[in-house]
FIBA-149508 format. One record per residue (C-alpha): x, y, z; residue in one letter; chain. Coordinates in steps of 0.2 Angstrom, whole numbers. Layout:
residues N
<pt x="X" y="Y" z="Z" code="A" unit="A"/>
...
//
This chain:
residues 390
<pt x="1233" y="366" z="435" code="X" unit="A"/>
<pt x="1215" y="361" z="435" code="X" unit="A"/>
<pt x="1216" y="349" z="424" code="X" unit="A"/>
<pt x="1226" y="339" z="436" code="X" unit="A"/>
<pt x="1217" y="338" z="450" code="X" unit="A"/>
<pt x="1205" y="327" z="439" code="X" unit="A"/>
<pt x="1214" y="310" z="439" code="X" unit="A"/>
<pt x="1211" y="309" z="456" code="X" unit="A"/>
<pt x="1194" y="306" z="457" code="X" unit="A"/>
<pt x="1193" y="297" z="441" code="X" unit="A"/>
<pt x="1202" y="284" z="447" code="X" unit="A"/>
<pt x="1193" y="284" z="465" code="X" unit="A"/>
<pt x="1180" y="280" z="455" code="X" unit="A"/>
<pt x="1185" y="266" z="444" code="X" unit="A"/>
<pt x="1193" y="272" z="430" code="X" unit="A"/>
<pt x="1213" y="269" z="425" code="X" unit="A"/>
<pt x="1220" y="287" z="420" code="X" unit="A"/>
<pt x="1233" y="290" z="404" code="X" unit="A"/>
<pt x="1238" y="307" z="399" code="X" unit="A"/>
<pt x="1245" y="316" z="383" code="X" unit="A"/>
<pt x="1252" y="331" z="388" code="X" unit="A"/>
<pt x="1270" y="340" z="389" code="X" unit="A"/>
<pt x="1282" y="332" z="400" code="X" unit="A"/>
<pt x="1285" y="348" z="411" code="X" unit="A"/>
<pt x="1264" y="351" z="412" code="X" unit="A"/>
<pt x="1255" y="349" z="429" code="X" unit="A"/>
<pt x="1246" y="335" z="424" code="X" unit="A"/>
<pt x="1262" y="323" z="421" code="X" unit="A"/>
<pt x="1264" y="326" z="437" code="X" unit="A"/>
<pt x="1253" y="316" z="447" code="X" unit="A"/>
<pt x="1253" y="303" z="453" code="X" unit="A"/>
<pt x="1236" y="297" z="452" code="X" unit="A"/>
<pt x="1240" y="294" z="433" code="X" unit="A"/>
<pt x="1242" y="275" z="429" code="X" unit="A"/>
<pt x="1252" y="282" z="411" code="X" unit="A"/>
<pt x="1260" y="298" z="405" code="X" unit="A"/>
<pt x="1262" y="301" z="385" code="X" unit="A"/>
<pt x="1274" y="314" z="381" code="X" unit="A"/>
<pt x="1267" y="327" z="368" code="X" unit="A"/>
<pt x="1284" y="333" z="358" code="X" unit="A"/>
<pt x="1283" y="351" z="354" code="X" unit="A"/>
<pt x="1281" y="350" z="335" code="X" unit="A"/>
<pt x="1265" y="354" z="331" code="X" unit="A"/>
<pt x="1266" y="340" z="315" code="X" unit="A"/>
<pt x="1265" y="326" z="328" code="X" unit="A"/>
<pt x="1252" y="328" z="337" code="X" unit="A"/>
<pt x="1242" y="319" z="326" code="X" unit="A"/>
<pt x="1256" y="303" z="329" code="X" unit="A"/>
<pt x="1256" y="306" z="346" code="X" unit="A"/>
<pt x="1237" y="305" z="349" code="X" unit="A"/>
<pt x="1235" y="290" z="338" code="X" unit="A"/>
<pt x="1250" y="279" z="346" code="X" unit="A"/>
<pt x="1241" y="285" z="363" code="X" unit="A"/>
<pt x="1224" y="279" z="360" code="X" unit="A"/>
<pt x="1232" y="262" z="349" code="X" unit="A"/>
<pt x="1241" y="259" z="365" code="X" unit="A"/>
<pt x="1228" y="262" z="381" code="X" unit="A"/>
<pt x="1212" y="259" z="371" code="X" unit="A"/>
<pt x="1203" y="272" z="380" code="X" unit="A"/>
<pt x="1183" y="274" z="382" code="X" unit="A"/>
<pt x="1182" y="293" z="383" code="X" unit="A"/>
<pt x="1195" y="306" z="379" code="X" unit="A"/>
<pt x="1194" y="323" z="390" code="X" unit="A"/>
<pt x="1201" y="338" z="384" code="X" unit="A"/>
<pt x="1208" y="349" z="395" code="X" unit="A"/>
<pt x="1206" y="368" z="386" code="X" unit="A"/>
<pt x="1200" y="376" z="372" code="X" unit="A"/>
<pt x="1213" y="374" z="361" code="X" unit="A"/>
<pt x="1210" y="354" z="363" code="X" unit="A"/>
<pt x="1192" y="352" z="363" code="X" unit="A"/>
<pt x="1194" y="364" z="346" code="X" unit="A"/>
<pt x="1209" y="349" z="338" code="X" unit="A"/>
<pt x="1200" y="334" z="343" code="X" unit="A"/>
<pt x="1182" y="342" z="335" code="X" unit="A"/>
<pt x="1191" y="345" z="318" code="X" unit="A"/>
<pt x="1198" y="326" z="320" code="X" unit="A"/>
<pt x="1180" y="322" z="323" code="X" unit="A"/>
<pt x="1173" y="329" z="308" code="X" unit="A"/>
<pt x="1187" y="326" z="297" code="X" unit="A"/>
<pt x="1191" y="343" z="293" code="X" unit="A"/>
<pt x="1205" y="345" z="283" code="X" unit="A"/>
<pt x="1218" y="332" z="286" code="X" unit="A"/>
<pt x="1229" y="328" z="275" code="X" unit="A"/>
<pt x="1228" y="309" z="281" code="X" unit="A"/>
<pt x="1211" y="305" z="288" code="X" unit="A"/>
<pt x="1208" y="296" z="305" code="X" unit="A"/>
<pt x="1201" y="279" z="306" code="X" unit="A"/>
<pt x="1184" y="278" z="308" code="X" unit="A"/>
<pt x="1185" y="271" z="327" code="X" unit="A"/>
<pt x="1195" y="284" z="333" code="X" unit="A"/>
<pt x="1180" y="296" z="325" code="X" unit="A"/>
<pt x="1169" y="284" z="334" code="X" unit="A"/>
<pt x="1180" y="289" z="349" code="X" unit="A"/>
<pt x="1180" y="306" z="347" code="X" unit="A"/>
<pt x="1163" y="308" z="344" code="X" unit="A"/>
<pt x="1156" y="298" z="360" code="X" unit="A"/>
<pt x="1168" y="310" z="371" code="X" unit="A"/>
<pt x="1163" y="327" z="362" code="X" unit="A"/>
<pt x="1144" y="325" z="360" code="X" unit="A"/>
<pt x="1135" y="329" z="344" code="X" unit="A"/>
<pt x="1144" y="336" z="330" code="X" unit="A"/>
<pt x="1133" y="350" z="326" code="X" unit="A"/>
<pt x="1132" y="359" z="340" code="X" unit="A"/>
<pt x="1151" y="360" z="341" code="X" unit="A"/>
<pt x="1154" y="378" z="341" code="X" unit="A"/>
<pt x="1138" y="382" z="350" code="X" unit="A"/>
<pt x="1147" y="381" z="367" code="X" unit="A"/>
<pt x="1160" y="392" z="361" code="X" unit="A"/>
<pt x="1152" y="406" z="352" code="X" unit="A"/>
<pt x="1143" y="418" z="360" code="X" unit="A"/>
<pt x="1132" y="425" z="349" code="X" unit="A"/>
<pt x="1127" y="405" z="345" code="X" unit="A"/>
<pt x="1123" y="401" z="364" code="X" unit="A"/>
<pt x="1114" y="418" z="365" code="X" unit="A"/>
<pt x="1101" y="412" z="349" code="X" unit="A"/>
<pt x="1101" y="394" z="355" code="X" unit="A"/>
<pt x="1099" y="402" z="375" code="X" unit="A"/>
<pt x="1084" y="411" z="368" code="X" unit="A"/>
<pt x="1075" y="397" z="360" code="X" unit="A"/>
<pt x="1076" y="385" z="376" code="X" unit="A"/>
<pt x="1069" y="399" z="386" code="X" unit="A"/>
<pt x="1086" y="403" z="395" code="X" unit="A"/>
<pt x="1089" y="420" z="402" code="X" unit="A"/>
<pt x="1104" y="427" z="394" code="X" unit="A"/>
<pt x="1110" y="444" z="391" code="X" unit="A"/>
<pt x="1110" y="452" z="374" code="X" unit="A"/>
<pt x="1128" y="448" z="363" code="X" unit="A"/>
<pt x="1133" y="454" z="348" code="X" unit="A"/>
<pt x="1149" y="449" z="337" code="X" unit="A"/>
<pt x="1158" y="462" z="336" code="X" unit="A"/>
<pt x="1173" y="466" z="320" code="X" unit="A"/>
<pt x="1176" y="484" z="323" code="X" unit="A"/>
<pt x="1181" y="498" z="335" code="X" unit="A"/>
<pt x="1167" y="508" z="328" code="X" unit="A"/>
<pt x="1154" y="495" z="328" code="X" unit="A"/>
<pt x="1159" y="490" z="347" code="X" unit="A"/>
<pt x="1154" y="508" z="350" code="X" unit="A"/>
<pt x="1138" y="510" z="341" code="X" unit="A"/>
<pt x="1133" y="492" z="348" code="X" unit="A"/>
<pt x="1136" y="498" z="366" code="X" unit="A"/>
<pt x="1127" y="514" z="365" code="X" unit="A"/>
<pt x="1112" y="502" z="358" code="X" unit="A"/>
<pt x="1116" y="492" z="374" code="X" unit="A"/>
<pt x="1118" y="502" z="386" code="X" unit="A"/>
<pt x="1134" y="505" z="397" code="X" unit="A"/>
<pt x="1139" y="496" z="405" code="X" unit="A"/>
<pt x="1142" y="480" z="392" code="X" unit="A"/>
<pt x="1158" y="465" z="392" code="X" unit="A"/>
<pt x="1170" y="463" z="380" code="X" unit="A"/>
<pt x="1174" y="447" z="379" code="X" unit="A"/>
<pt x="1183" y="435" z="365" code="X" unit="A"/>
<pt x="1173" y="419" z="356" code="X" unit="A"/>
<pt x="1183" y="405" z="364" code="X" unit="A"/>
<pt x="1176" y="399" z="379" code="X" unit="A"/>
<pt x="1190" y="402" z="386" code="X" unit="A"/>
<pt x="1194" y="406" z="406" code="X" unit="A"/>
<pt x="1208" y="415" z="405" code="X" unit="A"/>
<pt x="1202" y="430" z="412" code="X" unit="A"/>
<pt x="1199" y="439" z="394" code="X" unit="A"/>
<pt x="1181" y="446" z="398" code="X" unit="A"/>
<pt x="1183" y="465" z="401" code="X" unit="A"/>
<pt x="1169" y="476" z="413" code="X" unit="A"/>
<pt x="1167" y="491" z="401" code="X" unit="A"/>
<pt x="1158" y="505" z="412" code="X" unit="A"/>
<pt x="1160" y="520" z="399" code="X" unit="A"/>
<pt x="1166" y="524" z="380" code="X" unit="A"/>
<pt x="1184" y="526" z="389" code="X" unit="A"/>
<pt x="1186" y="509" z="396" code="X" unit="A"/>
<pt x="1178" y="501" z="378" code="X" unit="A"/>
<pt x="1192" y="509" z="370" code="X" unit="A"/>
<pt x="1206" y="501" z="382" code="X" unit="A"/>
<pt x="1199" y="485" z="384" code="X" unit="A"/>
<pt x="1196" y="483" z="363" code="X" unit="A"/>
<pt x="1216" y="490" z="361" code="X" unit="A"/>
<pt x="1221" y="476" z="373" code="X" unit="A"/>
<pt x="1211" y="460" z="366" code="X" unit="A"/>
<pt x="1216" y="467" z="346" code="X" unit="A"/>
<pt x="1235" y="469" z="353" code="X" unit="A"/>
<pt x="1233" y="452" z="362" code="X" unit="A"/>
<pt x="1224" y="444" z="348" code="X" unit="A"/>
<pt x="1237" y="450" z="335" code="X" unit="A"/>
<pt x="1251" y="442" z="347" code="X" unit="A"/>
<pt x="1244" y="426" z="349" code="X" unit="A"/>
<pt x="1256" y="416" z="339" code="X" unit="A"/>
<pt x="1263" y="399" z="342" code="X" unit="A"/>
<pt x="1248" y="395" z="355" code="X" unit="A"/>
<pt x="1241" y="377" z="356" code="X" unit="A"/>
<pt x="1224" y="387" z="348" code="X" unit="A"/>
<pt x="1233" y="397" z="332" code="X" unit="A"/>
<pt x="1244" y="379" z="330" code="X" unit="A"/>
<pt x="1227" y="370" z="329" code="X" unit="A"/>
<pt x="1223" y="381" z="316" code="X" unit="A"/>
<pt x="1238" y="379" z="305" code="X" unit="A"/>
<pt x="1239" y="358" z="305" code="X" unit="A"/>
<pt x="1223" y="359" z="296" code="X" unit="A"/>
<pt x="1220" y="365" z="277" code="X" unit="A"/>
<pt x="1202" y="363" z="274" code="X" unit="A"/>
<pt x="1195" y="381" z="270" code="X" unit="A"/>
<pt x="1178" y="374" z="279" code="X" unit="A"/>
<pt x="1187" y="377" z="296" code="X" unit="A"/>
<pt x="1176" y="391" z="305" code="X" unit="A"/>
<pt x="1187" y="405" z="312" code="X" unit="A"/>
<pt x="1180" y="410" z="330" code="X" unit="A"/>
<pt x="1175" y="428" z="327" code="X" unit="A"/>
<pt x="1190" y="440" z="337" code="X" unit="A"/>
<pt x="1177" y="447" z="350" code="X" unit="A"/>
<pt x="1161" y="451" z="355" code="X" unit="A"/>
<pt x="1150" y="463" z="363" code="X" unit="A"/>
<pt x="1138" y="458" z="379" code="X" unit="A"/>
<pt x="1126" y="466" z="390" code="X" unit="A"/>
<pt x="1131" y="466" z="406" code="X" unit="A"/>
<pt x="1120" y="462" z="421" code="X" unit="A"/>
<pt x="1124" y="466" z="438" code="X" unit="A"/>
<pt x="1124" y="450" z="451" code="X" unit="A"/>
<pt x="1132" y="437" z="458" code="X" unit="A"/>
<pt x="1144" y="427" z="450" code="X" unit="A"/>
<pt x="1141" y="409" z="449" code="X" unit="A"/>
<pt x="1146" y="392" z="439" code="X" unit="A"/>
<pt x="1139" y="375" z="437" code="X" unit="A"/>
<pt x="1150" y="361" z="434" code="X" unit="A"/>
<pt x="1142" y="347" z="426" code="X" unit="A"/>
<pt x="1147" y="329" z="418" code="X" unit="A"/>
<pt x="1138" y="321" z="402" code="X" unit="A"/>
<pt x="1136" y="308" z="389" code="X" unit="A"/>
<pt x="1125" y="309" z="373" code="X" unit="A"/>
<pt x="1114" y="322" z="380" code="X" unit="A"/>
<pt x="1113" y="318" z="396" code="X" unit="A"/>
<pt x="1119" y="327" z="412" code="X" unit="A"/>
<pt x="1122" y="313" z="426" code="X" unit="A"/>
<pt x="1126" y="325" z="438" code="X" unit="A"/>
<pt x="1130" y="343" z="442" code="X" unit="A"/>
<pt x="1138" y="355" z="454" code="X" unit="A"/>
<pt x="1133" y="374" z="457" code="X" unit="A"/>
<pt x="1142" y="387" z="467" code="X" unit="A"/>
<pt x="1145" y="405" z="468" code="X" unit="A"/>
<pt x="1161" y="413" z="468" code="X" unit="A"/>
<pt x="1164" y="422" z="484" code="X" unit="A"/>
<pt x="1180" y="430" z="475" code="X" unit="A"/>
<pt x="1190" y="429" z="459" code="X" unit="A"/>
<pt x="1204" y="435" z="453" code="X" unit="A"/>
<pt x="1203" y="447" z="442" code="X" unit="A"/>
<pt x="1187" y="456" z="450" code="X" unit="A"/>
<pt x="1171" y="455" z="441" code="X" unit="A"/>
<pt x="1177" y="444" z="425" code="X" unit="A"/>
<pt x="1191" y="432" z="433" code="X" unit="A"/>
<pt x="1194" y="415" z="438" code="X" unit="A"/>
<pt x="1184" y="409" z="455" code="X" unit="A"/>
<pt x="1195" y="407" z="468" code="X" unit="A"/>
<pt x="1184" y="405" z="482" code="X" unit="A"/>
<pt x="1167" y="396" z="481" code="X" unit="A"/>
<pt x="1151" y="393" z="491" code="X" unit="A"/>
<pt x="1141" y="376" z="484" code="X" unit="A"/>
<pt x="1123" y="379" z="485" code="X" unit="A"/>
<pt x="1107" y="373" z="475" code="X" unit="A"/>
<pt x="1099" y="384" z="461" code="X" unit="A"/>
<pt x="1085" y="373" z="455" code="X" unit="A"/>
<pt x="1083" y="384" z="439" code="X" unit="A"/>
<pt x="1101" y="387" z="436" code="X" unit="A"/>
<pt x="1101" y="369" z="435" code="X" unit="A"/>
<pt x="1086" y="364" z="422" code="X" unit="A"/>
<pt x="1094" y="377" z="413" code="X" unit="A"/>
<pt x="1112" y="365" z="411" code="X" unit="A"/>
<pt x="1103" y="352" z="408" code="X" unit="A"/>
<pt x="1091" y="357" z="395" code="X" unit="A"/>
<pt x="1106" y="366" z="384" code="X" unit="A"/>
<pt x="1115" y="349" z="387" code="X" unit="A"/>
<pt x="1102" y="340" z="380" code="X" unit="A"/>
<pt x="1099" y="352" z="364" code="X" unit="A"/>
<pt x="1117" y="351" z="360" code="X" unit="A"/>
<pt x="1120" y="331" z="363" code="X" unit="A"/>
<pt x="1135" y="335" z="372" code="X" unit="A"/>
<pt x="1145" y="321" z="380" code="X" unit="A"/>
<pt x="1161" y="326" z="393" code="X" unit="A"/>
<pt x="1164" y="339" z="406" code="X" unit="A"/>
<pt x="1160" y="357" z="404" code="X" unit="A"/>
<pt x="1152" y="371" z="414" code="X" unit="A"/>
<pt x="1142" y="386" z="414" code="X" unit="A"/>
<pt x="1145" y="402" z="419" code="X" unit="A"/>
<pt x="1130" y="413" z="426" code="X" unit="A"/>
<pt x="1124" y="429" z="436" code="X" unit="A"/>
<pt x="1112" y="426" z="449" code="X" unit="A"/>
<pt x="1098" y="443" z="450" code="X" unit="A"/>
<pt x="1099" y="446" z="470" code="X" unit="A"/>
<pt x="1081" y="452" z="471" code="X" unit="A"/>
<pt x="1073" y="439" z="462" code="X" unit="A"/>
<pt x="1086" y="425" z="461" code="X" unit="A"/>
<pt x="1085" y="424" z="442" code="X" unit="A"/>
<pt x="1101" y="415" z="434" code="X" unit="A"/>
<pt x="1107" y="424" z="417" code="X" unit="A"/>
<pt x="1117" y="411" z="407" code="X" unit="A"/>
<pt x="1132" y="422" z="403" code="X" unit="A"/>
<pt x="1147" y="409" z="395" code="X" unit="A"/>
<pt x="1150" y="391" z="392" code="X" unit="A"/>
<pt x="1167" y="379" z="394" code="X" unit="A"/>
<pt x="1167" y="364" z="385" code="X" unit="A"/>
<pt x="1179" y="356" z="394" code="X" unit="A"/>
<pt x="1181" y="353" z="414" code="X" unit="A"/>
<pt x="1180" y="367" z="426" code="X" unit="A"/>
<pt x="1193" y="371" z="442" code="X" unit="A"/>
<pt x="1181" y="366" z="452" code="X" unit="A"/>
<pt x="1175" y="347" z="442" code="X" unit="A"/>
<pt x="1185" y="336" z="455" code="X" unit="A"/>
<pt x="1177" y="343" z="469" code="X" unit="A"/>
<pt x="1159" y="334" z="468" code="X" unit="A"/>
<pt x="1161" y="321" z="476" code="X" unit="A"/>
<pt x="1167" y="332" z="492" code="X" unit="A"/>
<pt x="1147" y="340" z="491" code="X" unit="A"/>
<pt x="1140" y="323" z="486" code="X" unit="A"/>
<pt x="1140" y="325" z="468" code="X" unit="A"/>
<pt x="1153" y="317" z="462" code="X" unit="A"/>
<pt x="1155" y="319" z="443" code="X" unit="A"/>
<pt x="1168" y="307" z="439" code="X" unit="A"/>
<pt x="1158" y="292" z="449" code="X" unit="A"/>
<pt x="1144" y="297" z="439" code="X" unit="A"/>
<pt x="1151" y="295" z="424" code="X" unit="A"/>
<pt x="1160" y="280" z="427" code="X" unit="A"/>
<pt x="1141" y="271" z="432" code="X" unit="A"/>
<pt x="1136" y="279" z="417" code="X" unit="A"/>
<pt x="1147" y="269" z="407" code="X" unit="A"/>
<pt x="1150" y="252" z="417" code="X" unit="A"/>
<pt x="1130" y="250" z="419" code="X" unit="A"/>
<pt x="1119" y="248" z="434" code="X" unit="A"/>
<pt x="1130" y="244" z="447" code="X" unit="A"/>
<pt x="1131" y="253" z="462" code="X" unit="A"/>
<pt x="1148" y="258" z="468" code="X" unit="A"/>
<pt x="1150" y="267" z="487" code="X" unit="A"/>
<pt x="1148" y="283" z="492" code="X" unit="A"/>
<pt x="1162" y="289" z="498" code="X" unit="A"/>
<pt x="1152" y="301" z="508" code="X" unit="A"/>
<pt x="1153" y="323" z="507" code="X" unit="A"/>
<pt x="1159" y="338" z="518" code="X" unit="A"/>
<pt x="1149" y="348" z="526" code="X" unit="A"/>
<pt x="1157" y="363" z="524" code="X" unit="A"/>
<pt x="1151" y="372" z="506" code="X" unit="A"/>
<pt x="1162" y="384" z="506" code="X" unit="A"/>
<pt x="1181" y="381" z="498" code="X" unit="A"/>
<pt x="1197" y="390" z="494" code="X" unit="A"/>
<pt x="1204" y="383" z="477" code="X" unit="A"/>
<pt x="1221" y="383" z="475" code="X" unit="A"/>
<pt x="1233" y="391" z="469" code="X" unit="A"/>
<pt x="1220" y="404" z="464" code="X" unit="A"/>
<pt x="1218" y="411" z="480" code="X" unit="A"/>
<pt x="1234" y="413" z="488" code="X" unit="A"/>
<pt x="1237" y="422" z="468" code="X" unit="A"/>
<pt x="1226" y="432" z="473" code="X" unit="A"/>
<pt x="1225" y="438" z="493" code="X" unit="A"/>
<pt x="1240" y="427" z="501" code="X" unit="A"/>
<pt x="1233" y="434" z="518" code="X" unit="A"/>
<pt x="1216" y="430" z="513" code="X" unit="A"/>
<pt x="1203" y="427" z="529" code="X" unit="A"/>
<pt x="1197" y="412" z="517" code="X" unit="A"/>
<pt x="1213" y="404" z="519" code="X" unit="A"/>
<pt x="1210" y="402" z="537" code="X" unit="A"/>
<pt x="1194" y="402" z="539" code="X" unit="A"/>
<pt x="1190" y="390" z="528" code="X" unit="A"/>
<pt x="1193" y="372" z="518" code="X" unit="A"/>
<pt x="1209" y="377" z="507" code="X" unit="A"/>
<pt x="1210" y="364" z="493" code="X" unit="A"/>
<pt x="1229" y="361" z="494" code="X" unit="A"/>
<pt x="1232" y="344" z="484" code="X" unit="A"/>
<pt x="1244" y="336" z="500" code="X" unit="A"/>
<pt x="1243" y="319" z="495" code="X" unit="A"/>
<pt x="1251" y="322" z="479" code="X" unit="A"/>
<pt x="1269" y="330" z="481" code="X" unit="A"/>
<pt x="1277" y="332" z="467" code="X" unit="A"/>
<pt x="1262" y="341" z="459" code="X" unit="A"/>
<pt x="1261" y="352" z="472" code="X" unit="A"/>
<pt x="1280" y="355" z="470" code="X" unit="A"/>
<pt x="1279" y="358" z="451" code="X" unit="A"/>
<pt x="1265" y="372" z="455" code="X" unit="A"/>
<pt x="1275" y="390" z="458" code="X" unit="A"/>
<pt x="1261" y="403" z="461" code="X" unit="A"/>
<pt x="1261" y="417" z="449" code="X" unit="A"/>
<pt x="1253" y="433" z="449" code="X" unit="A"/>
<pt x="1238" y="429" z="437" code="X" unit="A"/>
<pt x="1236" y="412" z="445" code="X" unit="A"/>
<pt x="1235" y="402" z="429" code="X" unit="A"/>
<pt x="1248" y="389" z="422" code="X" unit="A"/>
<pt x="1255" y="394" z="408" code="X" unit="A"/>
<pt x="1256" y="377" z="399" code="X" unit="A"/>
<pt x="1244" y="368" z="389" code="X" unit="A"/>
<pt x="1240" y="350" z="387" code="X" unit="A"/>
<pt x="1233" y="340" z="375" code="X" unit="A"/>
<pt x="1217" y="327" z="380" code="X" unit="A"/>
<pt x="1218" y="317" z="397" code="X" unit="A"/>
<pt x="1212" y="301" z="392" code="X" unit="A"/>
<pt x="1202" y="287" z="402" code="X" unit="A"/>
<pt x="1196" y="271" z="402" code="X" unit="A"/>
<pt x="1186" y="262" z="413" code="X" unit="A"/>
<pt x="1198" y="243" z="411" code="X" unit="A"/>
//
């Protein structure tokens, strides 16, 4: 439910929300949208539904809410494959909101942001695609145990796998083929089929990274045309599953380097939009590795403006100009219990009580819509949110 805890602070700071999603998906659910457009389930009108959508609200950015999204509204961008092209203001559109075309794929293939890492002068562990059984085992002993299994999507589903020994490689490349082999019907694998240009690169199934030892962390950052406007780091105190999961408790703090290292990939790749980092931090010497990116907002986007930083109010200056609008001030506290992730994962957790639990009381029939389940992650998928700043 992420995703929908965005509008919020979107329209606190200015903007008027519309949504294109499915009528049963969190996000047409709160009430901090000023309009909801219902998605029908036929894959073959999408493209109608997203066309009416931005014709009707005239929007000034379009945020997409997952992978699968960020991957449709890029081929609409680069007019790949479609039997009837898009107009060349909604490319316009779609280009302002996504960043620079050719760097596209970078944020979502690994073995992409490891060379483009390199150049920069960004730590990051050693990745390798890999398109065999075998070859995940003769890359691992190269390695050295233990290595992640991870898929190419920039996805944060919880798909990255910890393999300590041959043993657990094994398990955990049976379970992401198997997976992989039954992932029909999903928003990414219907992506895929509206679209008949050839050109269309295929994310590689999987692939094979060093592992470094440390402590998890995440920045959270907002940009347009290359430029971060602002940024927010935190460490994940737990997450669900352990070692590879979804952060469901955070601590905000300031990693200096951790931040120069957002911002100068940002700026290589042009990238416009929401998205976050995933990174390890060395405990001995502090040193962030660069370990995945998300090109789209992260669980923890709408909280900003709770530390100070508040993301959407900096996009929303960015784009209305130099006008000043008020701070609405920040918590102390720094660190937060996300929800639903944590009661998912430890209902009796000590963070619960202990500390801030980010229940979303002001917006009942959201938090009604929202059963816990035992992974901790809604099922559903939308297409974009969409803003404007009118």
């Amino acid at each position: 439910m992420s995703i929908a805890r965005l509008p919020k602070p979107l329209q606190q700071a200015g903007f008027s929300v519309a949504a294109l999603c499915p009528s049963e998906h969190y996000l047409a659910q709160t009430r901090f949208l000023q309009k909801h457009y219902s998605l029908p389930g036929n894959r073959h009108l999408w493209l109608p539904s997203l066309l009416y959508a931005i014709q009707s609200w005239s929007p000034e950015l379009i945020i997409p809410a997952d992978y699968g999204t960020t991957l449709y509204l890029q081929q609409l961008a680069n007019d790949s494959g479609l039997l009837t092209p898009v107009s060349a203001p909604v490319r316009k559109l779609l280009k302002k909101s996504l960043g620079h075309a050719k760097y596209y794929d970078v944020l979502q293939n690994p073995r992409r942001l490891f060379d483009l890492s390199t150049m920069l002068n960004v730590q990051t562990p050693l990745t390798c695609l890999v398109t065999s059984r075998q070859q995940a085992f003769v890359m691992a002993t190269q390695i050295g145990y233990p290595v992640v299994l991870k898929k190419g999507n920039g996805t944060l589903d919880g798909s990255n796998h910890v393999c300590r020994d041959e043993a657990e490689l094994i398990t955990a490349y049976e379970s992401l083929t198997a997976a992989d082999s039954a992932d029909s019907g999903t928003l990414t694998d219907s992506v895929k089929k509206i679209f008949t240009n050839q050109n269309i690169p295929e994310m590689p199934a999987l692939y094979l990274q060093q592992w470094h030892w440390g402590i998890p962390a995440l920045h959270a950052f907002v940009a347009l045309n290359g430029v971060k406007m602002a940024g927010i780091t935190a460490v994940k105190e737990c997450t669900h599953p352990q070692d590879t999961g979804i952060a469901t408790v955070v601590r905000f703090m300031v990693h200096e380097r951790m931040e120069e290292n957002a911002e100068a990939l940002v700026q290589k790749t042009g990238y416009s939009g929401f998205g976050c980092f995933d990174f390890t931090i060395e405990p001995r010497t502090g040193q962030a590795y660069l370990m995945d990116a998300h090109p789209y907002p992260s669980h923890i986007s709408h909280l900003g403006g709770r530390m100070g930083h508040d993301l959407c109010a900096a996009l929303f200056a960015k784009l209305t100009g130099p006008e000043k609008r008020p701070s609405l001030g920040h918590s102390s506290e720094n660190i937060i219990a996300l929800f639903p992730h944590e009661l998912n994962r430890d209902i009796q957790s000590t963070y619960l009580q202990e500390y801030y639990h980010d229940i979303p009381w002001d917006d009942a029939l959201l938090l009604q819509a929202c059963p816990m389940s035992s992974s901790g992650l809604p099922a559903a998928s939308p297409l974009p949110a969409m803003v404007s700043d009118e």
